[in-house]
C-alpha positions as CSV (number, residue, x, y, z in Angstrom):
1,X,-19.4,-2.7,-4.0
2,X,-16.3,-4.4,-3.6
3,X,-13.1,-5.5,-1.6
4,X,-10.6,-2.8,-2.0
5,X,-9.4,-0.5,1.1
6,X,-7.1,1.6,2.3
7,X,-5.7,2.8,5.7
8,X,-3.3,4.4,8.1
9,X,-3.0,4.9,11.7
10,X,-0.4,5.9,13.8
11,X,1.4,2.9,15.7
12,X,2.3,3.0,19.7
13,X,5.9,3.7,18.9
14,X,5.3,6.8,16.6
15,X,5.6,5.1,13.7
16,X,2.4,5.9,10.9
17,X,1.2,2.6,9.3
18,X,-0.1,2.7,5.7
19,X,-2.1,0.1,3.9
20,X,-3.8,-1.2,0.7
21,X,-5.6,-3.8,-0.1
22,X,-7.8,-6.0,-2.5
23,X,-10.3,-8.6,-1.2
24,X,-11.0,-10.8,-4.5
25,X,-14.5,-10.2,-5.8
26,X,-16.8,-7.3,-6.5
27,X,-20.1,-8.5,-4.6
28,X,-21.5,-8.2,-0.7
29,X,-19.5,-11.0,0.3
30,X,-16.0,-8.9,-1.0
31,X,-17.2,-5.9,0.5
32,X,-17.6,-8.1,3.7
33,X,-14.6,-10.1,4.4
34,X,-12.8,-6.2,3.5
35,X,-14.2,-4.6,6.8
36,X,-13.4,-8.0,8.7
37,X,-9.5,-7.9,7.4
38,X,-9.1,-4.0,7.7
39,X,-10.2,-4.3,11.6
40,X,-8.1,-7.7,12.1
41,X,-5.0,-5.9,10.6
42,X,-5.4,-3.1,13.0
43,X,-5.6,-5.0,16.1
44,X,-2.9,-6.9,15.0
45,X,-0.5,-4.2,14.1
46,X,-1.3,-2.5,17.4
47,X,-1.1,-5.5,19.5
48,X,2.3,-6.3,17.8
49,X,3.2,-3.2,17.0
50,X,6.1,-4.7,14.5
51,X,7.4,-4.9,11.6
52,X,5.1,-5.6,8.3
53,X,6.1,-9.1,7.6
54,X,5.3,-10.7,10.9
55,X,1.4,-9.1,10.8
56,X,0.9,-10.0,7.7
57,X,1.9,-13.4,8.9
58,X,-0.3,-12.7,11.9
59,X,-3.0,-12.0,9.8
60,X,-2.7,-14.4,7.4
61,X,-2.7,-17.5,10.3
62,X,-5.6,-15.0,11.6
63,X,-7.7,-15.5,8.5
64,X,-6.6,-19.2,8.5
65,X,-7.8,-19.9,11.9
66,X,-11.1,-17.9,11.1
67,X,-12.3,-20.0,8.2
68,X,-12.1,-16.9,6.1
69,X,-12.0,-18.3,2.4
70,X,-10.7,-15.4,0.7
71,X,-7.5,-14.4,-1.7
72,X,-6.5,-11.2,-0.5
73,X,-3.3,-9.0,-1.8
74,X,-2.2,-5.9,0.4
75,X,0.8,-3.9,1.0
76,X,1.4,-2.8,4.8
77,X,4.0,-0.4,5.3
78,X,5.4,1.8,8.0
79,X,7.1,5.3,7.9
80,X,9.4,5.5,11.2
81,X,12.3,8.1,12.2
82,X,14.9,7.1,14.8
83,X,16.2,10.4,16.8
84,X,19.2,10.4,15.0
85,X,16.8,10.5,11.7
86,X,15.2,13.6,12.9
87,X,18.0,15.5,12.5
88,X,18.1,15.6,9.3
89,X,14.6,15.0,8.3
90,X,14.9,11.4,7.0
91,X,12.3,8.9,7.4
92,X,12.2,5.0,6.8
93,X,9.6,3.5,4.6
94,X,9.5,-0.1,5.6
95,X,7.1,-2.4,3.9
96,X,6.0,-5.7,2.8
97,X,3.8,-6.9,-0.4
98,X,1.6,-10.0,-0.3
99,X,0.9,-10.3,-3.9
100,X,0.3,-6.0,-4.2
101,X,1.1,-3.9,-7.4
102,X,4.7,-2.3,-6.2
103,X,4.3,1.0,-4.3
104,X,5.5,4.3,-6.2
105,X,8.2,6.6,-4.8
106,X,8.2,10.0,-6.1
107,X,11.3,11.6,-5.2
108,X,10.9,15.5,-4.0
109,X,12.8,16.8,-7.6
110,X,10.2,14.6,-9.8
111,X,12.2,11.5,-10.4
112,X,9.5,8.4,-9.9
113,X,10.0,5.2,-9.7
114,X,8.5,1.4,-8.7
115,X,9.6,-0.1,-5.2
116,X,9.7,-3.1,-6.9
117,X,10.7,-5.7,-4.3
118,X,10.2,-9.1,-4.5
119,X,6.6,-9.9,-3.7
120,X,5.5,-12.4,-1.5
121,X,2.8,-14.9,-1.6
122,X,-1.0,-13.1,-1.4
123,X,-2.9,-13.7,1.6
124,X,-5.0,-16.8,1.9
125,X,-3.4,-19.5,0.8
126,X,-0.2,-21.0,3.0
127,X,-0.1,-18.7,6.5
128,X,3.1,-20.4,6.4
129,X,4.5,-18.9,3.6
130,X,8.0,-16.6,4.5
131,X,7.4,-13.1,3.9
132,X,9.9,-10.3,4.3
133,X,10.7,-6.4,4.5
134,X,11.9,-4.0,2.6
135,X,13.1,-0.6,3.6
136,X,13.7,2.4,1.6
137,X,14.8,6.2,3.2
138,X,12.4,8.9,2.5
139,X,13.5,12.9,2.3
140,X,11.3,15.7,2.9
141,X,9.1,15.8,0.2
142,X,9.2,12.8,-1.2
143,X,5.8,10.7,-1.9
144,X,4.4,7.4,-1.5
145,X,2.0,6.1,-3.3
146,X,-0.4,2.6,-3.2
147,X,-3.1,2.3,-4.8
148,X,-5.5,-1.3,-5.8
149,X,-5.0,-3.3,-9.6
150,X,-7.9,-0.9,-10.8
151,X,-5.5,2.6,-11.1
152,X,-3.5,0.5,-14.0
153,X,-5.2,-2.4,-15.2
154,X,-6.7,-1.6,-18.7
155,X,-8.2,-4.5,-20.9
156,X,-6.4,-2.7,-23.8
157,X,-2.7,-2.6,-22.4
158,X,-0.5,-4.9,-20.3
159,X,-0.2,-4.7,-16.7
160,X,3.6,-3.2,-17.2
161,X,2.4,-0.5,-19.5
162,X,0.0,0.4,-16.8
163,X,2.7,0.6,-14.6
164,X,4.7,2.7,-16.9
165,X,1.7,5.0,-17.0
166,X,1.5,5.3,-13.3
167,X,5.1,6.1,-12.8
168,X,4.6,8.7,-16.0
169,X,2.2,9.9,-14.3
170,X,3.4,10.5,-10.8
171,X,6.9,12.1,-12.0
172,X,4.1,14.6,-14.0
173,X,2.2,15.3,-10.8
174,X,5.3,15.4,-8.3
175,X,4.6,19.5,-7.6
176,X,1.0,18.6,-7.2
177,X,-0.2,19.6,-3.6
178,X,-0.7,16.0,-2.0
179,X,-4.1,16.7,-0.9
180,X,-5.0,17.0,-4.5
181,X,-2.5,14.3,-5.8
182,X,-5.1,11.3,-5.6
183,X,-7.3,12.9,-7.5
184,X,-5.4,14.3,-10.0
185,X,-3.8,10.5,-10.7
186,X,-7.6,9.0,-10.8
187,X,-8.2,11.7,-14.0
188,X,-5.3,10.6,-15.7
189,X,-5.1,7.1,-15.1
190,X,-8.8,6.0,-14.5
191,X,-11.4,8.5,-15.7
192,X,-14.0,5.7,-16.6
193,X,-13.3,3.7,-13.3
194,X,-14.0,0.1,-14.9
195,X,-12.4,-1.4,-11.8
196,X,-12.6,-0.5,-8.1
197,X,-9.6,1.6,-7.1
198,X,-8.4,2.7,-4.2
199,X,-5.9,5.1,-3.9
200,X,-3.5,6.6,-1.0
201,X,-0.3,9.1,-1.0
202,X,1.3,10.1,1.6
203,X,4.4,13.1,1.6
204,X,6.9,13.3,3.8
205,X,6.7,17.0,5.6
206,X,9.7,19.2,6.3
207,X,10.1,18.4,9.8
């Protein structure tokens, strides 16, 4: 039992919104304040329906104003087309990261990489705090990937050669029929699962 999530939901201007979290802690109390932040961030996104850094703002005055004492890092993202986009396919990947491990991009031909962005302050501690977006163009076939500090935290490596693995990884499993892809990454990267993880991918389709 513990505080990581994921989720994604489809936003009132088409958009699809895609998050990950981490509630600090592994006990009831973790597992709690999760489902209370996963259904705040929904109605927020919905009732804002904007870009990722002001909910997470939203949602961090939210938790604030609630008396909720925890220490939360997420990344909320959102994968929108304009109609000129459509014409070609491309997609925008805009996101923002409160104190997250960086998403990984896995191009359609294999290359992988970190969206490595400067991260903002986690959630829970100044509501004040700026936060911002970052935006990256996605191509049909191209995949996202988020995931919790379980998938590359090891207590025999640093935190960057978990990363390294990750990327390793993905670039390895780029063919890999998405549907398949979390699972796959889970054998390679935690077989023993000493850590919660949670794990989501998502592919950008050919229309």
């Amino acid at each position: 039992m513990g505080g990581d999530w994921y989720d994604a939901f489809p936003s009132a201007d088409g958009a699809t919104t895609l998050v990950i979290g981490d509630v600090t802690g592994h006990d009831r109390d973790a597992a709690a304040a999760m489902g209370q932040l996963r259904n705040l961030l929904r109605g927020i996104a919905h009732a804002l329906d904007a870009a990722p850094a002001p909910v997470l703002t939203a949602l961090d005055h939210a938790v604030h104003d609630l008396g909720v004492t925890t220490l939360v890092t997420t990344v909320l993202a959102r994968v929108e087309q304009t109609p000129e986009q459509a014409v070609t396919g491309v997609r925008t990947l805009r996101w923002a990261n409160a104190g997250h491990p960086p998403p990984v991009l896995v191009r359609a031909d294999g290359a992988a990489q970190l969206l490595e962005r400067p991260r903002n302050l986690l959630l829970g501690v100044d509501p004040d705090t700026p936060r911002s977006d970052h935006a990256v163009d996605l191509w049909p076939g191209d995949t996202v990937v988020l995931y919790t500090d379980g998938l590359v935290e090891r207590r025999d490596a640093t935190l960057d050669e978990g990363l390294d693995r990750l990327v390793t990884a993905a670039a390895a499993l780029a063919g890999t029929p998405v549907d398949d892809l979390c699972d796959a990454l889970l054998a390679r990267m935690a077989p023993d699962f000493a850590d919660d993880v949670a794990l989501l991918a998502l592919r950008i389709g050919p229309d």
